[in-house]
PyMOL CGO cylinders between C-alpha atoms (Angstrom):
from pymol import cmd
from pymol.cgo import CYLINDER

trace = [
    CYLINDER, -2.12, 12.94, 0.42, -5.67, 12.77, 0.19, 0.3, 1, 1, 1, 1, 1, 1,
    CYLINDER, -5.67, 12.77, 0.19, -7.34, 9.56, -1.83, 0.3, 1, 1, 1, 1, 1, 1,
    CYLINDER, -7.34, 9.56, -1.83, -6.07, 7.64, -4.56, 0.3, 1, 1, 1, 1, 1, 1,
    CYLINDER, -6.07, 7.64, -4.56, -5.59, 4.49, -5.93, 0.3, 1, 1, 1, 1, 1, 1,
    CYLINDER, -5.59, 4.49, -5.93, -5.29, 1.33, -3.51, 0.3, 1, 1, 1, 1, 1, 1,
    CYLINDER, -5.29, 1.33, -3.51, -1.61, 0.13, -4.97, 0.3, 1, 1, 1, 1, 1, 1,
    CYLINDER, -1.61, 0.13, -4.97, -2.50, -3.36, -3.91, 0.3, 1, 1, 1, 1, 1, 1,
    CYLINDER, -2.50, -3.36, -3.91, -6.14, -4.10, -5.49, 0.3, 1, 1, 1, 1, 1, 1,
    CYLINDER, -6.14, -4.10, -5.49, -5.97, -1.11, -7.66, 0.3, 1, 1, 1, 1, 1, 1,
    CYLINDER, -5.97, -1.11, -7.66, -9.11, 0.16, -6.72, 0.3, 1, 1, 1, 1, 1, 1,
    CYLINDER, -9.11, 0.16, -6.72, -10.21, 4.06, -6.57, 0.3, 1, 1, 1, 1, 1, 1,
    CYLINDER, -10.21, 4.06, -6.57, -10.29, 4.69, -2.68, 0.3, 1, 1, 1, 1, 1, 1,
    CYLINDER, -10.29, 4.69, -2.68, -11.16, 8.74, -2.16, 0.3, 1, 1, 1, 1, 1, 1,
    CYLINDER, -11.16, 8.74, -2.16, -10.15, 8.17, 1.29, 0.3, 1, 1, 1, 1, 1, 1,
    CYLINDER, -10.15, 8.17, 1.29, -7.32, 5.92, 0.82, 0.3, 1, 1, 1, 1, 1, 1,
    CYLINDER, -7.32, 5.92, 0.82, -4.76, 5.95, 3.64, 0.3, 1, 1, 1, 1, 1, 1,
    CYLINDER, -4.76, 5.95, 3.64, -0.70, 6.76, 3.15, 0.3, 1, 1, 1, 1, 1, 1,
    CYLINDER, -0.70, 6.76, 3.15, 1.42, 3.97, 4.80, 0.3, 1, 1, 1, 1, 1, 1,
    CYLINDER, 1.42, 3.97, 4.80, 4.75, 4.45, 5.03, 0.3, 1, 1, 1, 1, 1, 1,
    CYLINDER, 4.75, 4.45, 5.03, 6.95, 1.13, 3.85, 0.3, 1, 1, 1, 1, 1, 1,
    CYLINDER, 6.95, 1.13, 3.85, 10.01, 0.17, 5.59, 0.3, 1, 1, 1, 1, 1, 1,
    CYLINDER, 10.01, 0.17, 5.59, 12.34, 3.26, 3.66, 0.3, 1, 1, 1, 1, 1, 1,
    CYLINDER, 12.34, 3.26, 3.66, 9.54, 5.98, 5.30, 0.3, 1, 1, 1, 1, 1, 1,
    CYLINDER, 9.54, 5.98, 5.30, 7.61, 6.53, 1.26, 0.3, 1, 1, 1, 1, 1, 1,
    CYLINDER, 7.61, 6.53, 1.26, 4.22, 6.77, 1.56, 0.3, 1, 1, 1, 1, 1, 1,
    CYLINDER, 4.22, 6.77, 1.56, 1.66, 4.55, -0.17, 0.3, 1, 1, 1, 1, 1, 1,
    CYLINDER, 1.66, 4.55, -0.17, -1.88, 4.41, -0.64, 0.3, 1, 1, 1, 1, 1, 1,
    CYLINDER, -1.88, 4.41, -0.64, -3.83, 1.68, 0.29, 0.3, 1, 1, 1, 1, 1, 1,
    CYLINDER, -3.83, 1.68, 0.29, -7.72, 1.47, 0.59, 0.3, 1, 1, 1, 1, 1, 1,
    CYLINDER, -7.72, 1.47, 0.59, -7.26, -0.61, 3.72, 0.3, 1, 1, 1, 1, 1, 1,
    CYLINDER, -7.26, -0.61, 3.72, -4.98, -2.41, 6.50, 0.3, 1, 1, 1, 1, 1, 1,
    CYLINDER, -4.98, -2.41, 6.50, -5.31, -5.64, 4.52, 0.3, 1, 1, 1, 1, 1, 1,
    CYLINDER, -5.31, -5.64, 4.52, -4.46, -4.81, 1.38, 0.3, 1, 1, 1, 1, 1, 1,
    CYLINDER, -4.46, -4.81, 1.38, -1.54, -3.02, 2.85, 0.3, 1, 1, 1, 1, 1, 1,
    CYLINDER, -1.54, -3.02, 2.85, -0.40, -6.38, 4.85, 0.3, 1, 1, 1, 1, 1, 1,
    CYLINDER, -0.40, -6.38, 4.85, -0.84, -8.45, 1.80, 0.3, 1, 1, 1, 1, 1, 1,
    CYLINDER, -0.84, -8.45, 1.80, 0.80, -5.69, -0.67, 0.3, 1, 1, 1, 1, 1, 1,
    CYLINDER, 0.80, -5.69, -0.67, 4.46, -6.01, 1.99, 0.3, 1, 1, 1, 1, 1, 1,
    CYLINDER, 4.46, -6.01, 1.99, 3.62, -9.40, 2.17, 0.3, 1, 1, 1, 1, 1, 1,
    CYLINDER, 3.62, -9.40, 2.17, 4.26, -9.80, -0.87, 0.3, 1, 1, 1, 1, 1, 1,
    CYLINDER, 4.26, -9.80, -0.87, 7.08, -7.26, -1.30, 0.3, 1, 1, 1, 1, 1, 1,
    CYLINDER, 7.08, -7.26, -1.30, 8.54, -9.62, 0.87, 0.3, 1, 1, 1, 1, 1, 1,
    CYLINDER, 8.54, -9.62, 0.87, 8.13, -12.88, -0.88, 0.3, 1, 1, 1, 1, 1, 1,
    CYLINDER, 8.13, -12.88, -0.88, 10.06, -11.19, -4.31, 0.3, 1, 1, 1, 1, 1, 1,
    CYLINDER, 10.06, -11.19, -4.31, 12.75, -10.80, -2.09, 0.3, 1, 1, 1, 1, 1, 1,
    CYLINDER, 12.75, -10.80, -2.09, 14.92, -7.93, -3.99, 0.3, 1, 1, 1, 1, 1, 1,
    CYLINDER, 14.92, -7.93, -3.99, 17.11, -7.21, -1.19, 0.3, 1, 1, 1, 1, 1, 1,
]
cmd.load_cgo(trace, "trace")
């Protein structure tokens, strides 16, 4: 998936990268640190 919107700042990022979260779904993120805090705080709701 090429570009898209950075799920954790929200920003438009045309070369936003997929991560895959722990169940193997990709999501865009604009960067390694948004992506760290984004499951960071996935983590903190703690929904499991």
């Amino acid at each position: 998936m090429k570009g898209g919107r950075c799920l954790a700042c929200g920003a438009y990022a045309p070369d936003a990268k997929s991560w895959y979260d722990e169940y193997g779904y990709a999501v865009n993120f604009c960067s390694q640190k948004c992506a760290e805090a984004k499951v960071q705080s996935w983590d903190e709701e703690g929904d499991n």
